[in-house]
Steps between C-alpha positions, in 0.01 A plus 500: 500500500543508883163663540345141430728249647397748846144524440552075443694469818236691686248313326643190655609344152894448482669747392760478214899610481550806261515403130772428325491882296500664851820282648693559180371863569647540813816332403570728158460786716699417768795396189521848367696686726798297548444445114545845436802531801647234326486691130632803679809320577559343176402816349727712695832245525411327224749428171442814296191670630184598384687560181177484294273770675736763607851637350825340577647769702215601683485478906366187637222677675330595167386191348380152584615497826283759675204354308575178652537629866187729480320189400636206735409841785107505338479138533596455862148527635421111469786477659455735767147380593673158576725629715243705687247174543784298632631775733121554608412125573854452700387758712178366539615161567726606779 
């Protein structure tokens, strides 16, 4: 998808903004960690639990919760390569 819009841009021809499947893309991605961070607290201070997946009296670490934290963790790279662009291009720009 890029590969083309650069070879166009080279070409001379105009290049084109990113399609509307690749913004929505970028935008899901960067939506599932606090998604997740946000289902972790619910999950863990929530009314009642993960009642449906794990016993009643079980500890809170076995259960929804630590499923939800692992995954809002795994999905932090969209969110880390943001931070890392803008930290790089401040320091550039200084």
């Amino acid at each position: 998808m890029f590969r083309s819009a650069e070879s166009n841009e080279r070409a001379g021809g105009r290049a084109a903004g990113p399609a509307l499947p690749v913004i929505a893309s970028r935008w899901l991605a960067l939506a599932a960690a606090p998604s997740f961070a946000l289902m972790t607290a619910l999950s863990a201070y929530g009314a009642g639990g993960d009642i449906i997946c794990s016993a009643q009296d079980s500890p809170m670490l076995s259960g929804m919760v630590p499923m939800y934290l692992l995954m809002s963790l795994f999905h932090c790279g969209p969110w880390l390569r943001l931070l890392a662009r803008e930290g790089h291009d401040a320091r550039v720009s200084s």
